[in-house]
C-alpha positions in Angstrom: 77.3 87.0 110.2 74.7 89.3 111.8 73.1 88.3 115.0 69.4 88.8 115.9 68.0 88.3 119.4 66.6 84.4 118.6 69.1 83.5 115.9 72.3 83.7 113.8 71.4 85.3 110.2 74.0 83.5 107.3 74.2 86.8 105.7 74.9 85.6 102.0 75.7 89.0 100.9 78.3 89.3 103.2 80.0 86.4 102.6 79.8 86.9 98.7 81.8 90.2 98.9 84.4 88.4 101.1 84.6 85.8 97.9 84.7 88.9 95.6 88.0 89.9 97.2 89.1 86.5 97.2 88.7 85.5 93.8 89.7 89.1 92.3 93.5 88.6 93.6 93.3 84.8 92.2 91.9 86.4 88.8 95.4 88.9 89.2 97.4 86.0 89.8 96.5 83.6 86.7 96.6 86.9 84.2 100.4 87.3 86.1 101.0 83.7 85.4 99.4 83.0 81.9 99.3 86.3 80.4 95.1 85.9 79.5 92.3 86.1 82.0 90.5 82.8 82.9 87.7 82.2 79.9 84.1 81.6 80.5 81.2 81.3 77.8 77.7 81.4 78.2 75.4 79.0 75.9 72.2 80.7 75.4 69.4 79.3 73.4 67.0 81.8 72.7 62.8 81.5 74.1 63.2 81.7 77.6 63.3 85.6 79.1 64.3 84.3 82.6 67.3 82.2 81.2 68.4 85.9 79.4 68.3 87.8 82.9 70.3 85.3 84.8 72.8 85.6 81.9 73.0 89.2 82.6 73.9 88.6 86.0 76.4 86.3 85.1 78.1 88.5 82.4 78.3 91.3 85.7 79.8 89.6 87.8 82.6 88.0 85.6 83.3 91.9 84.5 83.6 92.4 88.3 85.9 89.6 88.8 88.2 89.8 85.9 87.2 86.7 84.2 86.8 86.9 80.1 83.2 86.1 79.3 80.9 85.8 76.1 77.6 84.5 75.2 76.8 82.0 72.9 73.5 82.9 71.2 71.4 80.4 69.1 68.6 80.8 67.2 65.5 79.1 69.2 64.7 76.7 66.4 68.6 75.6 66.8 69.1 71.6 66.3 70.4 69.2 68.3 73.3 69.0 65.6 74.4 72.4 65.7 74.1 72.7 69.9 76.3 69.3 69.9 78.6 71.0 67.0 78.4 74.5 69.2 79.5 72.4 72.7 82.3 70.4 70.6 83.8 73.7 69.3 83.7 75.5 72.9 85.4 71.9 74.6 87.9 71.9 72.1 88.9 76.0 72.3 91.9 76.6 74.4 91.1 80.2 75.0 87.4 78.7 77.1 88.3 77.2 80.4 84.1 77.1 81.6 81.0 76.8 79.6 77.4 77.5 81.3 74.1 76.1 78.9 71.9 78.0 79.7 68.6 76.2 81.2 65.5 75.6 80.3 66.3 74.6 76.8 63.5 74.4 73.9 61.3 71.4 74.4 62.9 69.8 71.6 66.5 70.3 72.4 67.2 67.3 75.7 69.1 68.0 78.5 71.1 64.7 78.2 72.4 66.1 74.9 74.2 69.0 77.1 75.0 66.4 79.6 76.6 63.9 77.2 78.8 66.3 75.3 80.4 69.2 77.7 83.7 68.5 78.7 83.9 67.7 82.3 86.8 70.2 82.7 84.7 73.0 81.6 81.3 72.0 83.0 81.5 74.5 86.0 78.1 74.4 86.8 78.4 70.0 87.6 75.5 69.0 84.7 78.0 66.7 82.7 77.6 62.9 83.0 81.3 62.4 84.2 81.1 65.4 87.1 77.8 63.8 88.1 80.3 60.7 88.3 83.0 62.0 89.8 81.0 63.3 92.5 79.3 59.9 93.4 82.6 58.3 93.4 84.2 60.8 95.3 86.7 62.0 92.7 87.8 65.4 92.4 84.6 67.1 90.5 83.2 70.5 89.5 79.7 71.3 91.3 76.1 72.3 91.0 76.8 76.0 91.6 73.8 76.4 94.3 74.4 72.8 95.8 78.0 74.5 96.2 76.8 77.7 97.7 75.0 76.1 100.3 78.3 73.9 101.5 80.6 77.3 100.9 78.1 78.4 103.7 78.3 76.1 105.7 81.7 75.7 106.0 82.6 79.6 105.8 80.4 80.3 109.5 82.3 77.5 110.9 78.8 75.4 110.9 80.0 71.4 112.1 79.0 69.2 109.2 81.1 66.0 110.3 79.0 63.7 112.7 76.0 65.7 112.5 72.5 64.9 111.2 71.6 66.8 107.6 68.1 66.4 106.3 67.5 67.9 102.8 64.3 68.7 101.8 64.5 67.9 97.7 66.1 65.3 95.9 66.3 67.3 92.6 69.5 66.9 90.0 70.9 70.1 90.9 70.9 70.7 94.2 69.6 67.5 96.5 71.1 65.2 95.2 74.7 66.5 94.5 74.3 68.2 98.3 73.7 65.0 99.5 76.9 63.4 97.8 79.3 66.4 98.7 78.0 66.5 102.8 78.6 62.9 102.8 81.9 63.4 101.5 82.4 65.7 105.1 81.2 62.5 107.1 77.5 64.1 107.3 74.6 61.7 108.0 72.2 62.7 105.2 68.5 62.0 104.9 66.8 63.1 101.6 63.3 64.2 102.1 60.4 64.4 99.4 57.0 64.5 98.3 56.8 60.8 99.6 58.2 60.6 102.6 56.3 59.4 105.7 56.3 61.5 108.8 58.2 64.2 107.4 58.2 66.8 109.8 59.6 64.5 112.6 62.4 63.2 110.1 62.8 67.3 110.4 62.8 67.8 113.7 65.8 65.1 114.0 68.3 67.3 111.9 71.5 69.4 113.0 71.2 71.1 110.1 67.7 71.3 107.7 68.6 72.1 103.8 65.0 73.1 102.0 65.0 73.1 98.5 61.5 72.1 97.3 59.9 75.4 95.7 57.1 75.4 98.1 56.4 78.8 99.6 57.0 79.2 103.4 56.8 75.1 103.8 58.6 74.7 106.5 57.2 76.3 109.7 58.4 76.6 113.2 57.3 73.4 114.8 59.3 71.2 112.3 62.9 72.5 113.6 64.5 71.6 116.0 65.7 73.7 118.5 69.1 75.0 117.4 69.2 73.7 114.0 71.1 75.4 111.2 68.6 76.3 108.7 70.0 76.6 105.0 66.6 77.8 102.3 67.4 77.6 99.1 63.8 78.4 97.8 63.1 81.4 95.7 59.3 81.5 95.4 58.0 84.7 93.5 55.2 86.3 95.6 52.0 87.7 94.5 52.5 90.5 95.3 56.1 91.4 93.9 59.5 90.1 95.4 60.5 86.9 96.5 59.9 84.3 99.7 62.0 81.2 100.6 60.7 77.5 101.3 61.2 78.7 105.1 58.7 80.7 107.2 61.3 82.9 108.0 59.0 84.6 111.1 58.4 81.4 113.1 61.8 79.8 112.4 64.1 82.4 113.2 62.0 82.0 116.5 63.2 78.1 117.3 66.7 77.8 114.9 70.0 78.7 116.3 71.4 80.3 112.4 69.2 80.9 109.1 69.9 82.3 106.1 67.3 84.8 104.9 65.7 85.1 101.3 66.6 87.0 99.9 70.3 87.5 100.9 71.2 83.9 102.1 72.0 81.1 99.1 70.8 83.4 96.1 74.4 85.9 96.1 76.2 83.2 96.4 75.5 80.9 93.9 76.6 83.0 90.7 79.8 83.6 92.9 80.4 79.8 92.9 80.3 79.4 89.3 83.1 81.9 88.7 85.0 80.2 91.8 84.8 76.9 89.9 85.5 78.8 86.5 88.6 80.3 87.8 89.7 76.7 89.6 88.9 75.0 86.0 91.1 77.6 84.3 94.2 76.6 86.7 93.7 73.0 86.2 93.4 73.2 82.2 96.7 75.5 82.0 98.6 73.2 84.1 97.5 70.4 82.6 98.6 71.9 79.0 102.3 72.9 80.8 102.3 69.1 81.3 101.7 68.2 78.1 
């Protein structure tokens, strides 16, 4: 963590390369063990430039780590058919311990159709029906990779979760809701926040810890923290101009809150690092699990 005069930075860089290290000797170990590298394929369908840059940065970082990993490229007039067939094949293939789709999909291929069909053991970004499950009935689960980065940083700088107040700002699939489940699960009081909620910012200034994740530029401003709060923003707003800005104005907050992570450098470097953290976990559960067999 670096300090500033006014507040405690949650340096997300930092912490990533400490997970590097980490998950580089458990990569070592499970090669020493099971004589393969953990496997990891990413489901691409083709339309969507973004999707194909963040797959990039996924395919770097598993290099970095150790971890085997491929795409999956389909033609952007793929069917529904051949993305379940694709998703069957990848479940069923010993050698793939986590599979990544790729979102958005094409407009006529449904999210649900992903959700329905990836194996929950390989789902290492949470999206399956039984992890969403799991999670809500607190059973062992693998996570929404940013909803996990934000924990991993909370509990990684020591921040108290248990007992304290936790407001989240965003009740989206991927990242409020799921956060919500998995601080609740650390005995958390959690308010979810939204587009409808009455007297928002003085549900905010009640919190211990404030969460934003609504994709609204510099939303939340100074007088809506309270003094000392942990600020976690999970925005990534592209600005005008070039580069990116965070649901927080970082200025004014880092002025009243007692730690904040910055954007960039907070949440973002961590997230991808979660996914191959919960790649490299699934890989040790399915090898077991075959030992046992």
């Amino acid at each position: 963590m670096l300090s500033s005069m006014t507040v405690t930075v949650l340096d997300g860089k930092k912490l990533s390369a400490e997970i590097k290290t980490e998950l580089k000797e458990e990569v070592q170990r499970f090669q020493q063990t099971y004589q393969r590298a953990p496997g990891l394929v990413v489901v691409r369908v083709e339309g969507d430039a973004a999707s194909g840059v963040y797959t990039k940065a996924i395919l770097r970082i598993a290099k970095e780590l150790g971890v085997e990993a491929s795409v999956e490229a389909l033609p952007a007039e793929t069917t529904t058919e051949e993305l379940r067939d694709a998703l069957l094949r990848l479940n069923r293939d010993p050698a793939v311990h986590g599979v990544i789709v790729q979102m958005p999909l094409p407009e006529h291929l449904p999210q649900r159709l992903v959700a329905e069909t990836l194996a929950a053991e390989k789902d290492i970004d949470g999206i399956s029906l039984q992890s969403a499950g799991n999670l809500a009935l607190g059973f062992p689960s693998l996570y929404p990779s940013t909803a996990a980065a934000v924990v991993e940083i909370l509990e990684r700088t020591q921040t108290p979760i248990e007992g304290k107040r936790v407001v989240i700002l965003g009740r989206s699939n991927v990242v409020g809701k799921p956060l919500a489940l998995m601080l609740l699960q650390r005995n958390a009081t959690v308010t979810i926040c939204h587009s409808r909620t009455q007297n928002l910012s003085e549900v905010m200034r009640e919190s211990d810890i404030l969460i934003a994740a609504v994709g609204r530029p510099t939303m939340v401003k100074a007088e809506m923290v309270r003094p000392g709060a942990t600020v976690i923003d999970v925005g990534t707003n592209a600005r005008p101009e070039g580069g990116i800005v965070g649901d927080v104005d970082y200025a004014s907050v880092s002025e009243v809150a007692g730690a904040l992570t910055p954007v960039p450098g907070g949440v973002g470097p961590l997230t991808n690092v979660m996914l191959m953290k919960q790649c490299i976990e699934a890989a040790w559960r399915q090898e077991r699990e075959r030992a046992r067999a």
